[in-house]
N, C-alpha and C positions, 0 to 999 in steps of 0.2 A: 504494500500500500504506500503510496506516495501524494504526501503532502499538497497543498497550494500554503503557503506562508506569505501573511500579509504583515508588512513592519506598521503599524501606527506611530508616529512618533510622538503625535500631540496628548494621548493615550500613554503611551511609555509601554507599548507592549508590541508583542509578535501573534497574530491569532492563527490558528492552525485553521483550513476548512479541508472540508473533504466536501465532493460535487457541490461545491458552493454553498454549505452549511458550517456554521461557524461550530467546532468541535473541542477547541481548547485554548491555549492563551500561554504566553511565557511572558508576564509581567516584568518590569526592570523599574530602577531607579538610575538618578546618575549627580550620587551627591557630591560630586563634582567635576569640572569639564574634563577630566582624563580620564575615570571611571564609572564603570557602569556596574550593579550590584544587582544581578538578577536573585527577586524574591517571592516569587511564587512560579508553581508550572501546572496547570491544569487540563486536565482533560477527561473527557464524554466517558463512562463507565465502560461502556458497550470497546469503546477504542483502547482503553488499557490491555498492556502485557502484550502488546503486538508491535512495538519497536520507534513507535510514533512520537513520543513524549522524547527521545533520543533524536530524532529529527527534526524536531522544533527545539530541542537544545543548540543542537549544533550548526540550525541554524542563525540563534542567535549569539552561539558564540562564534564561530565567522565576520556577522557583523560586527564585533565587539572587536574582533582582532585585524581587520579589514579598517578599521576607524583607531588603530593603536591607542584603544584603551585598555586601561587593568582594569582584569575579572575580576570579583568579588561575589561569592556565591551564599545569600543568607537563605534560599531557595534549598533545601536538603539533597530534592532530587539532580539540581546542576551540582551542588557539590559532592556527589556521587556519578555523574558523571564523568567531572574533571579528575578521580581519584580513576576514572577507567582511560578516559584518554585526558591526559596532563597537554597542557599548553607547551 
């Protein structure tokens, strides 16, 4: 299954859809202009355990590294990510 990922910026988040249904969210913060602290990662019950909340991580950390910012993960599930693939 593959994503559509939409960045909001005025929002502060990345939304996941799948066929054009908004399905989950990778919320951020950026307490200040060189970091970004992603803190929440949500997604649709039915869509867990299928590898999807790991593609909407990575792809906002892309973004995040693509804009040379420092990561900061107060979000459990990106800081269990980054502990699988390190920066």
């Amino acid at each position: 299954m593959k994503l559509d990922i939409r960045h909001d910026e005025e929002a502060q988040q990345f939304t996941a859809l799948m066929e054009n249904e908004d399905i989950g969210e990778l919320a951020y913060a950026l307490p200040d202009p060189e970091t970004i602290d992603f803190q929440h990662t949500f997604l649709e019950e039915e869509y867990r355990g299928k590898g999807l909340a790991d593609q909407l991580i990575k792809h906002g950390i892309d973004y995040a590294t693509s804009k040379g910012l420092e990561v900061r993960a107060s979000c459990p599930a990106v800081a269990r990510y980054l502990e699988r693939h390190p920066l």
